[in-house]
C-alpha positions in Angstrom: 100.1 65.0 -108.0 96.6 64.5 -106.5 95.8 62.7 -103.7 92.9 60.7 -103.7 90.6 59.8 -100.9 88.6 56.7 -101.1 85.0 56.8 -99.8 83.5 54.1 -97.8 80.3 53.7 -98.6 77.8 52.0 -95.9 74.4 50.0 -97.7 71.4 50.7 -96.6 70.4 48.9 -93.6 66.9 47.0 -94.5 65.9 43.6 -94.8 65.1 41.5 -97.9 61.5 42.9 -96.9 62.7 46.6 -97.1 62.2 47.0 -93.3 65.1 48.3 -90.8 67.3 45.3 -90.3 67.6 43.8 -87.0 70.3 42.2 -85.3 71.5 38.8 -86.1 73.6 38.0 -83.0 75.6 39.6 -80.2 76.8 36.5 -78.5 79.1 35.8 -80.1 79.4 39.4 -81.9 78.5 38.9 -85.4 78.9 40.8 -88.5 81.3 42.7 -90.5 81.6 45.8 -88.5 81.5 43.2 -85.3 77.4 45.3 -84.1 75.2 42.4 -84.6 74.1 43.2 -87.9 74.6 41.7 -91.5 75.2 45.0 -92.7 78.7 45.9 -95.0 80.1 48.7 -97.1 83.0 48.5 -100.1 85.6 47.4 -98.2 83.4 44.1 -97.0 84.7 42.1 -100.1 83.1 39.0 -98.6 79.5 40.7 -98.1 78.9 39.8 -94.6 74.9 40.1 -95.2 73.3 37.0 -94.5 71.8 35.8 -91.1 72.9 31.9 -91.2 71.7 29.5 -88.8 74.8 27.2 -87.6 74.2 23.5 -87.9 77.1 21.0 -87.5 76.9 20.2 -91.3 77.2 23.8 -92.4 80.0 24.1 -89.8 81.9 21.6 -91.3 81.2 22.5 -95.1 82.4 25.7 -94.1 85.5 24.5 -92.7 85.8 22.2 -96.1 85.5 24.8 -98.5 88.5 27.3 -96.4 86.4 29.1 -93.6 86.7 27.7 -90.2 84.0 29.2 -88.2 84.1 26.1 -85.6 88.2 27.1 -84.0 88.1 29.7 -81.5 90.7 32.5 -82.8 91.3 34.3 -79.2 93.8 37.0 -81.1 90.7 38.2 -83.0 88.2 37.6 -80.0 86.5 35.0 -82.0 85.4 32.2 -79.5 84.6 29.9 -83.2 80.8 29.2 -83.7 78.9 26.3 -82.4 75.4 24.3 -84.1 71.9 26.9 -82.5 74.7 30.1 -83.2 74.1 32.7 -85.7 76.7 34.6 -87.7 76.8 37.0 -90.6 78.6 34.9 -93.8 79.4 35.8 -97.1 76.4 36.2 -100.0 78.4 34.5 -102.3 79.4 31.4 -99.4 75.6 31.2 -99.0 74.7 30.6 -102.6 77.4 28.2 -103.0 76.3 26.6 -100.3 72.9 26.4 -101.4 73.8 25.2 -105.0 75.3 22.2 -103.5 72.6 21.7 -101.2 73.8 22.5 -98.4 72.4 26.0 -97.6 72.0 27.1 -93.7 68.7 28.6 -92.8 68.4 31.8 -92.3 67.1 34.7 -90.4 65.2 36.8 -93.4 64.9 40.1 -90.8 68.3 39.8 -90.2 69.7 39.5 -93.6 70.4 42.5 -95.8 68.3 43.1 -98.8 71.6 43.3 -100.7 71.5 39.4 -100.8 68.6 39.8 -103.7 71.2 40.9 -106.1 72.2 37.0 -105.8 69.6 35.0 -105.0 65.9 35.7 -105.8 63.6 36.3 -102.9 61.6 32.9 -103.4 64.5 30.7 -103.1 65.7 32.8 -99.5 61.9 32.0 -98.4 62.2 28.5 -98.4 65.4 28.7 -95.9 63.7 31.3 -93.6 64.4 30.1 -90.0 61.6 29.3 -87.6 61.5 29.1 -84.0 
């Protein structure tokens, strides 16, 4: 009997513009590997890759659809996400999201170029966050 290792493999780290991705946030820690980036490998099943800006409403259609990013979770060291916050979500959360209209903005430096294997690069320009 063989024994089979898995092998993780870790994406590329560039943004939807092919340059090095920055970080999304570190306060609170974001991201799948909890480093402040929207990065994520094969064992990321939710694709942790987009750069969300929290409002109240995507809070709250988040919370609606299963994912409560609002409650603090202490156990995990998750203080829960407030409206001005940024966090990593899923791909497929965002373009849900977005199909019902109800899409976060997002930060396009922080976001892994992954994302363009669901969404086309036009349509993640018109949420680009601006300061």
């Amino acid at each position: 009997m063989k024994l089979l290792r898995s092998r993780i493999v870790i994406h590329p780290m560039k943004n939807i513009f092919g340059d090095p991705l920055i970080p999304c946030c570190t306060s609170p820690m974001t991201g799948y590997f909890r480093d402040g980036l929207c990065r994520t490998d094969n064992t990321d099943h939710g694709l942790h890759i987009v750069c969300a800006y929290m409002t109240e409403d995507f809070l709250q259609f988040s919370k609606f659809h299963g994912n409560d990013l609002s409650t603090p979770i202490p156990e995990f060291n998750f203080p829960g996400l407030k409206p001005g916050d940024f966090w990593c979500i899923c791909a497929l959360r965002w373009v849900e999201a977005y199909r019902l209209g109800q899409a976060p903005l997002i930060n396009l430096q922080a976001t892994s170029e992954k994302i363009l294997d669901y969404v086309e690069e036009s349509v993640l320009l018109r949420y680009a966050y601006r300061e």
